[in-house]
N, C-alpha and C positions, 0 to 999 in steps of 0.2 A: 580357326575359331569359327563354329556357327555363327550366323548373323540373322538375327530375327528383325522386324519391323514392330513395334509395340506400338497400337491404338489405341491411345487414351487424351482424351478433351484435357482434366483435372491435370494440371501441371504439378502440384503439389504430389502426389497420386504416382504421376510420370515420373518422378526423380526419384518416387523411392525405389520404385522396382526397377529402373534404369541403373541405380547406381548394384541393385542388387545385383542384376541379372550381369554385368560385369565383373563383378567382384567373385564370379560362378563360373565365367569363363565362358560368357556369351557378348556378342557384339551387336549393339542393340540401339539402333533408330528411333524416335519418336517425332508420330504423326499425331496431328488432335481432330482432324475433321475427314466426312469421307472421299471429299474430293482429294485432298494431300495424299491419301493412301493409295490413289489410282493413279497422282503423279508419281511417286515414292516407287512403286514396283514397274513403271515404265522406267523410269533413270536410275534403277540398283539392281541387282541381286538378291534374294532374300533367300534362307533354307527354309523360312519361316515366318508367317504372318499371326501375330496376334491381334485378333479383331475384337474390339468391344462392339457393340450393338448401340448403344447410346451416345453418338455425336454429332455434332453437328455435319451442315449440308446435306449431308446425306445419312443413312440410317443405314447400320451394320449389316443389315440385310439387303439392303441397296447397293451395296457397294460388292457384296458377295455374286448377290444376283449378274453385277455388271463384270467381276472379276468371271465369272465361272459361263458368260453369256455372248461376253463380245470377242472376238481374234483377236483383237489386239493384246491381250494381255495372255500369260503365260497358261497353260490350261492343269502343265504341272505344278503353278506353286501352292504351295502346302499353307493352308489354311484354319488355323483352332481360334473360334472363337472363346472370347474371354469375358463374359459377362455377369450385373445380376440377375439381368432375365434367366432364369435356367429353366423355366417349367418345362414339362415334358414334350408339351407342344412347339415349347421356342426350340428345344435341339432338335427334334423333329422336322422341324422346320430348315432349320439352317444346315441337314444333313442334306436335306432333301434341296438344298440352292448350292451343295456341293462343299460344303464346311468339310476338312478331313478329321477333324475331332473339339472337341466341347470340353473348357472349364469353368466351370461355376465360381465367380469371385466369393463368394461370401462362404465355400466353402472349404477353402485353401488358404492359409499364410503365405505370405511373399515365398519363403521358401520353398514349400510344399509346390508352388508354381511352376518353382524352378526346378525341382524336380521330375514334374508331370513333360516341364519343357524337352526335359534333357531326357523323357519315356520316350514323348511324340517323336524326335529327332531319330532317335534308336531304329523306333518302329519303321520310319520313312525310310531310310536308310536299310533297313531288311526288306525294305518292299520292293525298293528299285533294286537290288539284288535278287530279290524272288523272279522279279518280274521278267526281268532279263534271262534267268535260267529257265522259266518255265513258257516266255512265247519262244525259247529258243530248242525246248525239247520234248516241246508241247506237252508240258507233265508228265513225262517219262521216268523223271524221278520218283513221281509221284502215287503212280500206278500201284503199286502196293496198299495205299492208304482207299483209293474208291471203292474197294470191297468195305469199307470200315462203317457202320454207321453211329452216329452219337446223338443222344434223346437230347435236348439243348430246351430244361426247363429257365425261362427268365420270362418275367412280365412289362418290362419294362423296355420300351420298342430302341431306343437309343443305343443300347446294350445289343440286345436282338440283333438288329442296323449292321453294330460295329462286329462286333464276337461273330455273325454266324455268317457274315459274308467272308470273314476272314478263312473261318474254316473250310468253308466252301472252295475257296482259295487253294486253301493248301490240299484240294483234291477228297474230302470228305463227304458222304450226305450226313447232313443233319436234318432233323427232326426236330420241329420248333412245337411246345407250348406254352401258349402264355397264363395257365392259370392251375391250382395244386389240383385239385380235384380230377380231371382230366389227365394230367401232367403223369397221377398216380396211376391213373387205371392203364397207359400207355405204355410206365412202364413194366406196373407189372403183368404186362402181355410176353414182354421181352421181346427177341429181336433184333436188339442194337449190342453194339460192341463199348460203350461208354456210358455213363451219364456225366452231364452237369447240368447244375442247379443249383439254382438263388437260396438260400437259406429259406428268406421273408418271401413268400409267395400266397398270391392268391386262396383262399378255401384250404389247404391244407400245405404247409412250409415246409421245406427243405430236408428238414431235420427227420421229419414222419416218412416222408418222402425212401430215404434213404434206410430208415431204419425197419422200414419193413420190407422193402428188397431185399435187404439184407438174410431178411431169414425164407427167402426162397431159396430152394436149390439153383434156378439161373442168377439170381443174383447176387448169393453170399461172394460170389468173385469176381463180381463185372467190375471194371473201372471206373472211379468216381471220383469228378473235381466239384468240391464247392465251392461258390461264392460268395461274398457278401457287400454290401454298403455300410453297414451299422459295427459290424466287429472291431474290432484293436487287432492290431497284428500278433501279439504275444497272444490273443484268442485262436487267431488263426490259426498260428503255428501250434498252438494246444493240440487244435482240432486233428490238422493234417499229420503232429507224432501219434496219434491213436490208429486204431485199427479199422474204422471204418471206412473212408476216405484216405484215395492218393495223394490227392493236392488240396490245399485249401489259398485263395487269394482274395482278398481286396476288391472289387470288379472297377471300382472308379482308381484303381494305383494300379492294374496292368493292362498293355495295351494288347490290343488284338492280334499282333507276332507272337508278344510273350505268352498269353495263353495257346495258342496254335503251336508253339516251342514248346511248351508244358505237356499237348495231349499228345504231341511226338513224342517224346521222352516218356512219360508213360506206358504208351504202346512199345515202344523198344524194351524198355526194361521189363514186360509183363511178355514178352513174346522169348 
């Protein structure tokens, strides 16, 4: 059974998603301040830390700072903070003091939580996998994929962060922009072996993006994932049974394996 460490002050708060996150088949700790949290992972084990940003002694970024800064504490354990701060700057921020992924309380249900928990874990879990086969054959596996390049439109740097270091990971270049306009003239230069892209993009979205690739001759058949933050899934899956697009997901519901699993599977099936 997982065993997460959950940081939250509100005890009221604490017990609901305690009693949730059990009843889900997670084994789950509650700390309320950020000294407790830096005793908590010197005296346990954790697969998992969920870090609020809001509590006492110390401030969620204090405590990450000091988790991700000092020896004494594990440099592996896995860290998602869990807060309402979400602006683009706080995950920003908290990527960059070594946070390994970001939930936004205010916009997730208990459950939904528990489902992003039980992504992150997945995700962790194929990395320490990844990670051991690939310092062990130094991307030997992988060498098929470096010829591959993928246009990787998103505007949104947490995303970026997450999604394009992953794929980078998995032995890819990518091509980053962050805004439509640009994004468009990039790709239709051609050049690359994939797209993806945000739907909602800067100057010109996702949709245009796509739709006029489409009637090039390089791009009536290059491969294409889209994303989104705004859709329903039943839209998604609209999207992705049409002909336009390979894949369509979610960008805040899958994690950066599962999409790097998605452009693998793609490329296999198209080659």
């Amino acid at each position: 059974m997982p065993k997460i460490l959950f940081v939250e002050d509100d005890q009221f708060i604490a017990e609901i998603y305690k009693k949730k996150f059990e009843t889900s088949g997670l084994d789950a700790d509650n700390v309320g301040t950020g000294k407790a949290v830096l005793r908590a992972v010197k005296g346990d084990s954790y697969d998992l830390v969920l870090l609020d940003l809001v509590i006492p002694e110390m401030s969620g970024k204090e405590v990450l700072k000091e988790l991700r800064t000092n020896d004494e504490y594990d440099k592996n354990l896995k860290i998602v903070v869990f807060s309402n701060l979400s602006s683009a700057e706080d995950r920003d921020e908290c990527l960059q003091l070594g946070a390994n992924g970001f939930i936004s309380k205010t916009e997730y249900t208990p459950s939904e939580v528990v489902e992003e928990i039980q992504r992150f874990l997945r995700q962790f879990e194929e990395q320490e996998r990844n990670g051991i086969r690939e310092s062990a054959s130094g991307f030997e596996g992988g060498l098929g994929r470096r010829g591959k390049k993928i246009l990787f439109l998103e505007d949104e740097s947490v995303f970026i962060e997450m999604f394009g270091k992953r794929l980078r990971d998995e032995g890819y270049d990518v091509v980053l922009k962050g805004e439509g306009v640009s994004g468009l003239d990039v790709a239709m230069a051609g050049g690359f072996d994939m797209l993806i892209t945000d739907i909602m993009m800067p100057g010109v979205g996702g949709h245009e993006i796509v739709s006029r690739l489409r009637q090039t001759d390089f791009g009536k058949n290059i491969p294409i994932i889209l994303l989104s933050a705004s859709l329903e899934d039943e839209q998604l899956s609209e999207i992705a049974e049409g002909s336009a697009v390979d894949r369509a997901f979610s960008k805040t519901r899958i994690t950066p394996s599962e999409l790097a699993y998605a452009v693998n599977d793609v490329f296999k099936k198209r080659s």
